[in-house]
N, C-alpha and C positions, 0 to 999 in steps of 0.2 A: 592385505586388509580386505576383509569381506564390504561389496557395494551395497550401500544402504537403500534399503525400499522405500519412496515414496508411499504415503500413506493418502489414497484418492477421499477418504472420509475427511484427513485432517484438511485436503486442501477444501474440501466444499463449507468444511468450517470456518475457513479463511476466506472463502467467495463469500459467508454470509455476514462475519467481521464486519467482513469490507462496503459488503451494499447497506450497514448502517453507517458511514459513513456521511455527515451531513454534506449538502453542499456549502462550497467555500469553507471546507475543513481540510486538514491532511492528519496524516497518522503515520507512525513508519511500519518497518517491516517488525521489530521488537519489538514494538507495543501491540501489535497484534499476535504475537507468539506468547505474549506474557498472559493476557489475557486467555487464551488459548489454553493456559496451564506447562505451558512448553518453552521457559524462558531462552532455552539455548536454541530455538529453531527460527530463529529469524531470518537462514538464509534459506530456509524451507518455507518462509511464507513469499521469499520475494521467488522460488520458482513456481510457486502458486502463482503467485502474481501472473509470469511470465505469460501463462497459459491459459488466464482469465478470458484473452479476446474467444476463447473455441466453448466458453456459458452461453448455453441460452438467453437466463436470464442478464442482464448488462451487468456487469461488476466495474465501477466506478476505479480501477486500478493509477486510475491519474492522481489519486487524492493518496497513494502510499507510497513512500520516499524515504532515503532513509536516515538516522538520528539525527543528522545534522539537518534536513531538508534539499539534499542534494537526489535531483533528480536521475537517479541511476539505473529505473528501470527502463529513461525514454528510448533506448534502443531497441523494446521490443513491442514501441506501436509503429503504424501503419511506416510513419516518418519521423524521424529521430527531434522534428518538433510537436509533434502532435502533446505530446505529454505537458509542454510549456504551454499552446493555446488552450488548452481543456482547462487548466487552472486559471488562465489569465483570464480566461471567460467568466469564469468563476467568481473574479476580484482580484486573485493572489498574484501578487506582482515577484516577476522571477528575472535573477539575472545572474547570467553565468550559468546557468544550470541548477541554481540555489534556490530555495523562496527567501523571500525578503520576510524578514519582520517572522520566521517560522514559529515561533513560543506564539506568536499573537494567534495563527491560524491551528495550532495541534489541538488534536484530540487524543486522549486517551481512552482505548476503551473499558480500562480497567479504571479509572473514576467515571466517565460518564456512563456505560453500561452496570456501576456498581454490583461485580459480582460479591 
């Protein structure tokens, strides 16, 4: 099976996704792929994600999580809770590694950015 190339355009379309992002919002990784035009890349937006902290500009990567609102990328900040305090700061009450109340806090960027 030939290994597939990361495409460093699509992730920067994903760092700018992501920094609309509101605060005290979350979105996941397939809503940001859908938007994108790319429904089936959602695990390509969460290795975007991944590699968010090496942007200059900040890319808010705490606010994407995935469809159910489980926090599954916190293993790739600083400390495997930094990703729970950044939301909790936020508002968004998290436990277990869940957000509480998730439908309350989504966005989608394919309604709210209506393309």
């Amino acid at each position: 099976m030939a290994e597939r190339k990361l495409d460093p355009d699509f992730f920067q379309m994903v760092y700018q996704v992501a920094r609309l992002i509101p605060k005290s919002r979350v979105t996941s990784y397939g809503a940001i792929a859908r938007y994108l035009g790319a429904p089936g890349a959602a695990r390509i937006v969460g290795y975007a994600m991944n590699g968010a902290h090496s942007q200059t500009k900040k890319v808010p990567a705490h606010r994407v999580v995935n469809s159910k609102g489980i926090l599954t990328g916190k293993h790739h900040f600083a400390t495997p809770f930094e990703m729970q305090a950044l939301l909790e700061k936020e508002g968004i009450t998290v436990k277990r590694d869940t957000i509480i109340d998730f439908l309350k806090y989504y966005w989608d960027p394919v309604v709210e950015l209506k393309i």
